[in-house]
FIFI-356952 format. One record per residue (C-alpha): residue in one letter; z, x, y. Coordinates in nm, 2 decimals, padded with zeros to 4 digits. Layout:
<atoms>
+-------+--------+--------+--------+
! lumse !      Z !      X !      Y !
+-------+--------+--------+--------+
!     a !      Z !      X !      Y !
...
+-------+--------+--------+--------+
</atoms>
This chain:
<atoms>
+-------+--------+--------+--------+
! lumse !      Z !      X !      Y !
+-------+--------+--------+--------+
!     x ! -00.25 !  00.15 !  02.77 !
!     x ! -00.46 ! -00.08 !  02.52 !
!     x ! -00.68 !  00.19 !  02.48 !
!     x ! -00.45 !  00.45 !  02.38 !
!     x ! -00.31 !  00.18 !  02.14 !
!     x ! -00.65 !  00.15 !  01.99 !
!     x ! -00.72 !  00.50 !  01.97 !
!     x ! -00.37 !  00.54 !  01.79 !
!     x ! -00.50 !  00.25 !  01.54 !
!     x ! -00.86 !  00.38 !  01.50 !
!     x ! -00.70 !  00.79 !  01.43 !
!     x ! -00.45 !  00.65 !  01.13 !
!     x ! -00.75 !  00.38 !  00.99 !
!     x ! -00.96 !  00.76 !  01.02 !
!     x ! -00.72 !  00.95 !  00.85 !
!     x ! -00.63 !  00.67 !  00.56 !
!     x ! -01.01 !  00.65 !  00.52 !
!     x ! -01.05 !  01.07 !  00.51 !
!     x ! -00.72 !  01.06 !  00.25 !
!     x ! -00.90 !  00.85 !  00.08 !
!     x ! -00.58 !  00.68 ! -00.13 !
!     x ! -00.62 !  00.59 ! -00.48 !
!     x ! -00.57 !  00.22 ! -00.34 !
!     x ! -00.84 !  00.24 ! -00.10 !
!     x ! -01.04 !  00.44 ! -00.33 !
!     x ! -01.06 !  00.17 ! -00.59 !
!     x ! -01.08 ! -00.13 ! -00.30 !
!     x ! -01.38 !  00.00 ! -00.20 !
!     x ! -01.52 !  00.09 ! -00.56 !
!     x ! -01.43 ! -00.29 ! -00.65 !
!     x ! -01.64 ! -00.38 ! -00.38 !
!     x ! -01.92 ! -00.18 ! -00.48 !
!     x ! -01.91 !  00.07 ! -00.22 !
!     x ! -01.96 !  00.52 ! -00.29 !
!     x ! -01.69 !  00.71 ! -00.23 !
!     x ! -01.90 !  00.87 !  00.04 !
!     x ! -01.84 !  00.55 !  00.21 !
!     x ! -01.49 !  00.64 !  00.27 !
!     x ! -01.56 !  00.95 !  00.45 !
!     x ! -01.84 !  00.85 !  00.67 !
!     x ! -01.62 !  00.57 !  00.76 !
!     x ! -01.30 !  00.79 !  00.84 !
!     x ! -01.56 !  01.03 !  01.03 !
!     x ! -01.68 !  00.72 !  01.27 !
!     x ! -01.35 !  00.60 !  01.30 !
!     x ! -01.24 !  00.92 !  01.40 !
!     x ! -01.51 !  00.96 !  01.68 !
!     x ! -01.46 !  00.59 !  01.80 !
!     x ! -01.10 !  00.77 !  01.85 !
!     x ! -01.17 !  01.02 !  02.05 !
!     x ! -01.43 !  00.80 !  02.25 !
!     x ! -01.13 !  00.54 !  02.36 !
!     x ! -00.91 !  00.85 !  02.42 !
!     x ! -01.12 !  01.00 !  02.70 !
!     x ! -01.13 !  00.77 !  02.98 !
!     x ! -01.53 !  00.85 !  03.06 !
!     x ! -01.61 !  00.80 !  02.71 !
!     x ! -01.41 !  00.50 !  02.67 !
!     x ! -01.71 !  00.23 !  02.70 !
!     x ! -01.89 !  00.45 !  02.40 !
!     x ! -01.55 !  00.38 !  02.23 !
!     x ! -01.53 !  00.04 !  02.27 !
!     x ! -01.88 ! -00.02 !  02.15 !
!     x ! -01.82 !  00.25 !  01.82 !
!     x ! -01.51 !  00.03 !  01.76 !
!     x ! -01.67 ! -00.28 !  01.79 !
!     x ! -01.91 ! -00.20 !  01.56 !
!     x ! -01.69 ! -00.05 !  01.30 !
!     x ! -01.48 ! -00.41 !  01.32 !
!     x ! -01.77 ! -00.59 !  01.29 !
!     x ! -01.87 ! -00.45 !  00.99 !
!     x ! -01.55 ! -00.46 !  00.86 !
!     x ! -01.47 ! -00.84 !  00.96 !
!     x ! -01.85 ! -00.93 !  00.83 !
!     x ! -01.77 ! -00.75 !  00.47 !
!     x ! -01.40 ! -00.94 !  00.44 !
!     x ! -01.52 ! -01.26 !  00.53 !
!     x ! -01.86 ! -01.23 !  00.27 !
!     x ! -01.59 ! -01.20 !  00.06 !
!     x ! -01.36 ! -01.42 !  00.11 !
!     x ! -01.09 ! -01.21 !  00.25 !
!     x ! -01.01 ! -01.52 !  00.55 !
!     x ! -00.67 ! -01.37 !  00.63 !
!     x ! -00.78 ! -01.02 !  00.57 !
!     x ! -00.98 ! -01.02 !  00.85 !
!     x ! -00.71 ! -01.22 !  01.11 !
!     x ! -00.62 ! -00.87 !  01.21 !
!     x ! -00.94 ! -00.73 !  01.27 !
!     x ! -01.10 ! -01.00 !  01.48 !
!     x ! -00.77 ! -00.98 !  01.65 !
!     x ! -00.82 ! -00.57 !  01.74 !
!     x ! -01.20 ! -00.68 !  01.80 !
!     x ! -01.08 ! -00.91 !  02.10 !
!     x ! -00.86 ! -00.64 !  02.22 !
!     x ! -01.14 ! -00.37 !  02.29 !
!     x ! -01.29 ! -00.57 !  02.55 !
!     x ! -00.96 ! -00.53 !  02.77 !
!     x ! -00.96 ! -00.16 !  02.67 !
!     x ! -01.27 ! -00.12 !  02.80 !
!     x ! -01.21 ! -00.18 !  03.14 !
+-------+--------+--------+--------+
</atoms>
């Protein structure tokens, strides 16, 4: 159940990424980031997706995932971002449980 929840999470973040919103679009440009960025992030995302969907792929999700958050907490909290990255060290606990 966690790991459909996660999946769910990890498909809209993919999407938002592959939309590519001019809000996101100028985030990421602010933080110096190409806009190629976006994509190869929603791509991953999307994977790490799939991965958590599948229950025999759902260890290779939970390591994708981790990864993606990690990168993700490490950028927000080099910037400053401390309540940014509540949430995502939050979904980073969580994939531990939805590995199992």
């Amino acid at each position: 159940m966690i790991a459909d929840g996660l999946a769910g999470l990890f498909a809209v973040a993919a999407l938002l990424h592959l939309l590519a919103p001019p809000f996101l679009r100028l985030a990421y440009q602010h933080w110096g980031y190409a806009r190629s960025f976006l994509s190869g992030a929603g791509v991953v995302m999307a994977m790490a997706s799939v991965f958590l969907a599948v229950p025999l792929l759902r260890a290779w999700g939970g390591i994708l995932g981790g990864l993606i958050l990690f990168v993700f907490v490490t950028a927000l909290l080099n910037r400053g971002r401390y309540l940014y990255a509540l949430p995502v060290i939050v979904l980073l606990a969580a994939l531990a449980p939805a590995m199992a």
